[in-house]
C-alpha positions in Angstrom: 50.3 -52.6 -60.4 49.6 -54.0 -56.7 50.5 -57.6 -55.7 47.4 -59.2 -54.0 49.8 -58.8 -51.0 50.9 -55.6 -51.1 47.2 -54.5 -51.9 46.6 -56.4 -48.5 49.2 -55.1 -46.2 48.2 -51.4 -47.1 44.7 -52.1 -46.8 45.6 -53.0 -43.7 48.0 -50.1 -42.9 44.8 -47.8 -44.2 42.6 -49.3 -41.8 45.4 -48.5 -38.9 45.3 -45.0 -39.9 41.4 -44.8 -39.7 41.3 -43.6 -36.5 37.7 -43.6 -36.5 36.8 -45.7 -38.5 34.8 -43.9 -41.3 36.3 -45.1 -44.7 38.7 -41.9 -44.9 41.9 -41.0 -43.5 41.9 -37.5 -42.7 44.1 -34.6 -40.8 41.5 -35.1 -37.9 42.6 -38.7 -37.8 46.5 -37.5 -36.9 45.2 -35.0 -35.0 43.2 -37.1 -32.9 46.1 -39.9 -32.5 48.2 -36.5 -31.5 46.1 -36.1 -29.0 45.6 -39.7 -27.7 49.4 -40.1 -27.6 49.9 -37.0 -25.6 46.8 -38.1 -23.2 48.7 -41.7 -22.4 51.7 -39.7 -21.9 49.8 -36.8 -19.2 50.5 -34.0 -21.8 48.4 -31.0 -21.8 48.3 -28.5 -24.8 50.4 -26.3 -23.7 53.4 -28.6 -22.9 55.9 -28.5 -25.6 56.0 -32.2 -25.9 52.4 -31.9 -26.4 52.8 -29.6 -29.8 55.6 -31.5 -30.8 53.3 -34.4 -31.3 50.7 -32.6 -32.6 53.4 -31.1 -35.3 54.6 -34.4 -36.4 51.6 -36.1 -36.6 50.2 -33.3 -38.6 53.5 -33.1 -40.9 52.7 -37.0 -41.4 49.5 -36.0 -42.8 50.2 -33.6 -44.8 53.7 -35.1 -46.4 52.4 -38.8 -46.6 49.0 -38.7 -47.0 47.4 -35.5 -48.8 48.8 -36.1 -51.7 47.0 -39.2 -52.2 43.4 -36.8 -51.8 43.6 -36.5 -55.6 40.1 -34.8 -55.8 40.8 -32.5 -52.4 38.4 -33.1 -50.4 40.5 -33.1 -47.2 39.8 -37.1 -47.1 42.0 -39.9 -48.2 39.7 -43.1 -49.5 41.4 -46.8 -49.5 41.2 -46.3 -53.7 43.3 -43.1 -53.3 45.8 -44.1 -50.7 46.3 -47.8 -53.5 46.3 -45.6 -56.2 49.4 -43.5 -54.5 51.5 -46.3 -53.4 51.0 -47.7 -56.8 52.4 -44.2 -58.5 55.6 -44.5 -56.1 56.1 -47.9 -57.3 56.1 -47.1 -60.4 58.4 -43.8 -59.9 61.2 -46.7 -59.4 62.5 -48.2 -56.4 65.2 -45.3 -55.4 62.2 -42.9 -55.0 60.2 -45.6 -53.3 63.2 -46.1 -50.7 63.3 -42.5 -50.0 60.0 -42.0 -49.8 59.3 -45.6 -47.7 62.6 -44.1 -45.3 61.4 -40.5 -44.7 58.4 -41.9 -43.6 59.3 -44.3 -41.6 61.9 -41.7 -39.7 58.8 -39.9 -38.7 57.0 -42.8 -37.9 59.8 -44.0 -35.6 60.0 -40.7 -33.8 56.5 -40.3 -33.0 56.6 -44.2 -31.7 59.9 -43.3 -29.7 58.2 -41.1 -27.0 61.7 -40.8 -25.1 63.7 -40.1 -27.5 66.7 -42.7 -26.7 66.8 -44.1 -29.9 64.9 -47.0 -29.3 61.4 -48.4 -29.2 59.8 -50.3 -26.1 57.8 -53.0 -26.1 55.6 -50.3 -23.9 56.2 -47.4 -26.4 54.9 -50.0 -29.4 51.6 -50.4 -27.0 50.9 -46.8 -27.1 51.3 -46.5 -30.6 48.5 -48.9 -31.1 46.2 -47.7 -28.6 46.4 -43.8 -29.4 45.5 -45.0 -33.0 42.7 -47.4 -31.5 43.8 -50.8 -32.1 44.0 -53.3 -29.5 47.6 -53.7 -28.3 47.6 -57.8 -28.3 48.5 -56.8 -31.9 51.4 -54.6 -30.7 52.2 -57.1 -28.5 52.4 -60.0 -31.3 53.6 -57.6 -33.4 56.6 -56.6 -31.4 57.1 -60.3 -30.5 57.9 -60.8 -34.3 60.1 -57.9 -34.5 61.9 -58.4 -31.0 64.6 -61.1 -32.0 66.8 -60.8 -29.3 63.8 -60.7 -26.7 66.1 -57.3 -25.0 62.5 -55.3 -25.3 64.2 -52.3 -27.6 64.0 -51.9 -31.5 66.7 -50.0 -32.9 66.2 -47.2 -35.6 67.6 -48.9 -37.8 65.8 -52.3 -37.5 62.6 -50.4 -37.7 63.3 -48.6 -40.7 64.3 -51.5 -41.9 61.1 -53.4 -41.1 59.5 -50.7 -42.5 61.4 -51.0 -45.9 60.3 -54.8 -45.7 56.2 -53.6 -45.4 56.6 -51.1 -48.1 59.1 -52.7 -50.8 58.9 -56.6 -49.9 56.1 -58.8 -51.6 57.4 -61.9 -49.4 54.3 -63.2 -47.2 56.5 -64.0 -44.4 58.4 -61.1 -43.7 58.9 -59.5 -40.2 57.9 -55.7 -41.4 54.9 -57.3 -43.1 53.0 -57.2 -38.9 53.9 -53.7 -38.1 50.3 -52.3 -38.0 49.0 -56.0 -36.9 48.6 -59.2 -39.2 47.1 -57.6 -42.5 45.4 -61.0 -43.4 
């Protein structure tokens, strides 16, 4: 089962994802943030970058989130998306990890708009604003995350913040403000 913590940060990270802000996560909630991104970046649909983005954020979809649609109706409920991250726990915490890591690879990559291997400050921003969320968060966000104030997070310190949200039931952890303060 859950901690009341846990239950809270992914109820927050559900409500991130809810690009519009119906109750459901759905593939026209990636898609949309696809095409937000690739707005804020100038892209148009028939730049590669532009289906690049739509690729991944549809891959995220369909690797990370689908299988949580347990009764297939194309849309992911807050019960469903629980429900998942509770069978992963349970699956043990080497599945978790790999799980938790692959998706925070892709994550990462779609954040990483450059591809240099290293998230902005900037970068963060448009994350949160292709996905609708006001980017003060991103800011505080990336404030807690930044601690040598040099504006770049490494892959690895984000994948490691992101094993922190997933795995950690600590209230104070750094990975626990990635998708803004779940409380």
């Amino acid at each position: 089962m859950l901690s009341e913590i846990m239950q809270k940060k992914l109820t927050r990270h559900f409500q991130f994802r809810d690009l519009n802000k119906d109750g459901f996560v759905q593939r026209s909630d990636w898609e949309q943030c696809a095409r937000n991104l690739a707005a804020l970046r100038g892209w148009q649909p028939d730049d590669d970058a532009y289906q690049d983005m739509m690729n991944r954020h549809v891959a995220m979809w369909q690797t990370f989130w689908q299988p949580a649609d347990r009764d297939g109706d194309g849309k992911v409920t807050l019960e469903e998306y629980l429900n998942l991250a509770d069978f992963q726990r349970r699956m043990g915490f080497e599945y978790e990890m790999k799980q938790v890591t692959h998706l925070f690879v892709a994550i990462f990559d779609t954040i990483d708009l450059d591809g240099d291997g290293q998230i902005t400050r900037d970068e963060y921003k448009l994350f949160f604003e292709a996905w609708g969320i006001d980017t003060a968060l991103a800011e505080a966000a990336y404030a807690q995350m930044d601690f040598n104030e040099d504006g770049r997070l490494s892959r690895g310190a984000f994948l490691q913040y992101g094993s922190n949200f997933y795995i950690n039931d600590e209230p104070d952890v750094v990975g626990n403000y990635l998708f803004g303060p779940y409380e």
